[in-house]
C-alpha positions in Angstrom: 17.3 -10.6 6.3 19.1 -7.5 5.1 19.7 -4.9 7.7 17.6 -1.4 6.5 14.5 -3.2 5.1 11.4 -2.0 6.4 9.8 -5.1 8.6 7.4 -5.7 11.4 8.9 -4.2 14.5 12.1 -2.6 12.9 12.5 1.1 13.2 13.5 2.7 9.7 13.9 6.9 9.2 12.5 7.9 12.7 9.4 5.7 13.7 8.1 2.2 13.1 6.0 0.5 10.3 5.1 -2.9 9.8 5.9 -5.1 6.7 3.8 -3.9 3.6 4.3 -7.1 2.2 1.3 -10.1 1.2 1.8 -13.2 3.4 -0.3 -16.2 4.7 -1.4 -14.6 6.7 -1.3 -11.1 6.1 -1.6 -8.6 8.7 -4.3 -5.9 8.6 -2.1 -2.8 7.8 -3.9 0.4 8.4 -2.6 2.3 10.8 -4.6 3.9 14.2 -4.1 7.3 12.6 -4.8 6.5 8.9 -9.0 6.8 9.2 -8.9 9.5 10.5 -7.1 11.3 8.0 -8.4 9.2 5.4 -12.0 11.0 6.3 -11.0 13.9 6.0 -9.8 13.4 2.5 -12.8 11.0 1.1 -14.9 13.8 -0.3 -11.5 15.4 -1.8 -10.4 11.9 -3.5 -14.2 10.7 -4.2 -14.2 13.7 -6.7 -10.8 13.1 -8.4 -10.5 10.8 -11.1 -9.2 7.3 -10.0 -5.4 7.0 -11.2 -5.0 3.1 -10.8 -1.5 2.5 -12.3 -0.3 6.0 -10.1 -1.3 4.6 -7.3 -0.1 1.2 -8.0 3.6 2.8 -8.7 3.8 4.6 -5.7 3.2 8.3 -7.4 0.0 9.7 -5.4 -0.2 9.5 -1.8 -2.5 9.0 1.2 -5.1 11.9 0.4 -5.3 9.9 -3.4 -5.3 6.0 -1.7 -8.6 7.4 0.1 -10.4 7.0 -3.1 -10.1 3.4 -3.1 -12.3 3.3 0.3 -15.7 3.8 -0.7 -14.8 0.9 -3.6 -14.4 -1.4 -1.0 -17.5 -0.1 0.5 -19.7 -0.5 -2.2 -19.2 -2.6 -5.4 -21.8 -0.7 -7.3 -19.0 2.2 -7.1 -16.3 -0.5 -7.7 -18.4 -1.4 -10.9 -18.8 2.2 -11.9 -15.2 3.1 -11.2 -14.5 0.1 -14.2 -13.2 -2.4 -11.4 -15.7 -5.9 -11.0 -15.3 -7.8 -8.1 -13.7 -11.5 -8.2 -14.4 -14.1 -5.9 -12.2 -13.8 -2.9 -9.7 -16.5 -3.5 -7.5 -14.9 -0.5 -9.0 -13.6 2.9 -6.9 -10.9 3.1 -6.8 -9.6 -0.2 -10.3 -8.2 -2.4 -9.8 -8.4 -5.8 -10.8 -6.6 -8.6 -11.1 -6.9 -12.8 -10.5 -4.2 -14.7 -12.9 -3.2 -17.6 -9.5 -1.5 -19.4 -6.1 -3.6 -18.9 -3.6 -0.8 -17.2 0.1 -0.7 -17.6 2.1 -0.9 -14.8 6.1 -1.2 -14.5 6.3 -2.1 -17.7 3.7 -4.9 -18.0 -0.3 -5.0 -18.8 -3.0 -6.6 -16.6 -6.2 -6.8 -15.9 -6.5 -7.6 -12.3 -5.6 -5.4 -9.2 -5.9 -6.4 -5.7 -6.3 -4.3 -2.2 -5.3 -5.6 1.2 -5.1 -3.3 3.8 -3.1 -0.1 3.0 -2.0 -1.5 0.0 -2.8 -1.5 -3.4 -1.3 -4.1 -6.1 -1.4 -5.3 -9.2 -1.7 -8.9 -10.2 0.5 -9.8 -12.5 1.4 -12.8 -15.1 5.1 -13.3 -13.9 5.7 -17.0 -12.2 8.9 -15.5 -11.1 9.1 -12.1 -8.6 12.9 -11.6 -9.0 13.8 -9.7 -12.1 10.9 -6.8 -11.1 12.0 -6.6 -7.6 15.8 -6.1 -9.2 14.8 -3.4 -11.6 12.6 -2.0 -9.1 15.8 -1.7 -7.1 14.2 -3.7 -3.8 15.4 -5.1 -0.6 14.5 -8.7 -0.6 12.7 -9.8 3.1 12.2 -12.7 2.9 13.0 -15.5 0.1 12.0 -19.6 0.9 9.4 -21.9 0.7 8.1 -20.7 -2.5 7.2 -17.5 -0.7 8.8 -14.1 -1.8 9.0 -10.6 -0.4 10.9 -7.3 -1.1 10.4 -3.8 -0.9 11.8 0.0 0.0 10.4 3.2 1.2 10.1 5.6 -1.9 8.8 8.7 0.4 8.6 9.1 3.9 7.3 13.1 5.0 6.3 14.9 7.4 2.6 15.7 7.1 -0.3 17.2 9.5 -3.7 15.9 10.2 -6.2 18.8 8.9 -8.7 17.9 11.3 -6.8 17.4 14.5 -3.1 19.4 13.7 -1.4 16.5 14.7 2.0 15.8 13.4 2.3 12.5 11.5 4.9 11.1 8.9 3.8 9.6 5.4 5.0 6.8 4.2 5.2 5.1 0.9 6.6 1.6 0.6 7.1 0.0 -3.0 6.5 -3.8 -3.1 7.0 -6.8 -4.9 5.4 -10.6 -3.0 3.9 -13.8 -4.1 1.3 -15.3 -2.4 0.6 -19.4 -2.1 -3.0 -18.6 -3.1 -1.9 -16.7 -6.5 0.7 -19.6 -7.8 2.5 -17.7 -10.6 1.4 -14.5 -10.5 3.4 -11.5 -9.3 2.0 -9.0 -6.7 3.4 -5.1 -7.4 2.3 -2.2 -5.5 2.5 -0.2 -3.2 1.7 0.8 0.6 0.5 4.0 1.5 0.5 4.7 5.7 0.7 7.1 8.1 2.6 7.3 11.3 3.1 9.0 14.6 6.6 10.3 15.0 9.0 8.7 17.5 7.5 10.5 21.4 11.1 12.5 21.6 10.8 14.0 18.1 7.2 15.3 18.2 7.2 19.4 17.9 7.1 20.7 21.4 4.0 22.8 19.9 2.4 19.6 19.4 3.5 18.3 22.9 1.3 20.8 24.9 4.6 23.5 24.6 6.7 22.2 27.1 
């Protein structure tokens, strides 16, 4: 594994994430801290208009993945959102069809897919490599027909509106297959929050000492 690569465990900017990436099994990927935000932006998002392929190329952020939520919730809303539920052909993934094909990274689908914090698209490309290379992406993990890559496109620092606590954002673009999708392509991207590292919280933060 390259060194720098965001993984499970490994500490990359100033606090620790865990792989974005699909795998069999995938971990869940929310974070402790990421409902609670996430509730505080779900009227906010609700009212905005869905922007699937933004999201899907890492250009919105955690306030505009909240959205998605309520989808989940309720596939009435998926339905009237244009996305129609498929039948779950991965336990860790819910997937959806699109009533309009979007474009994303160059290619049109038809199919998206959520797991966890992240939200991909399903793509018609046996072969992960030449996206993940264009896409500029640190390969993970590569063997037994199994593929993974990605890189953090943003990583700020951000405050909870409810609770003032200080939390980083990140944003990790990603590029996996999955043995239950045999050639297809996952791209998308994870959107998480994060406590900063104990020693670099604000001492405002820390009770002022």
């Amino acid at each position: 594994m390259r060194p720098g690569l965001p993984v499970a465990g490994a500490p990359h900017r100033r606090y620790h994430v865990q792989a974005p990436f699909i795998a069999d099994p995938m971990p869940v990927l929310l974070r402790t801290a990421l409902p609670l935000l996430l509730a505080s932006f779900a009227s906010t998002a609700s009212a905005a208009p869905l922007d699937l392929p933004a999201l899907i190329e890492c250009r919105q952020g955690v306030a505009e993945h909240a959205a998605l939520a309520p989808l989940l919730a309720d596939p009435l809303k998926a339905v009237a959102q244009g996305l129609q539920p498929l039948p779950q052909g991965n336990q860790f993934m819910s997937e959806f069809r699109l009533a309009n094909p979007i474009t994303v990274f160059g290619q049109q689908t038809e199919r998206v897919a959520l797991a966890g914090a992240s939200v991909m698209a399903v793509l018609d490309q046996a072969d992960p490599h030449p996206l993940a290379k264009r896409l500029e992406l640190e390969t993970g993990y590569d063997q037994d027909g199994k593929f993974m890559a990605g890189r953090e496109v943003v990583s700020r620092d951000v405050t909870n509106p409810r609770t003032g606590e200080a939390q980083i954002e990140s944003i990790i673009l990603s590029v996996s297959t999955v043995a239950s999708h045999p050639g297809k392509t996952l791209a998308g991207c994870t959107y998480s929050l994060d406590l900063p590292a104990e020693d670099e919280v604000p001492a405002a933060a820390a009770g002022g000492h």
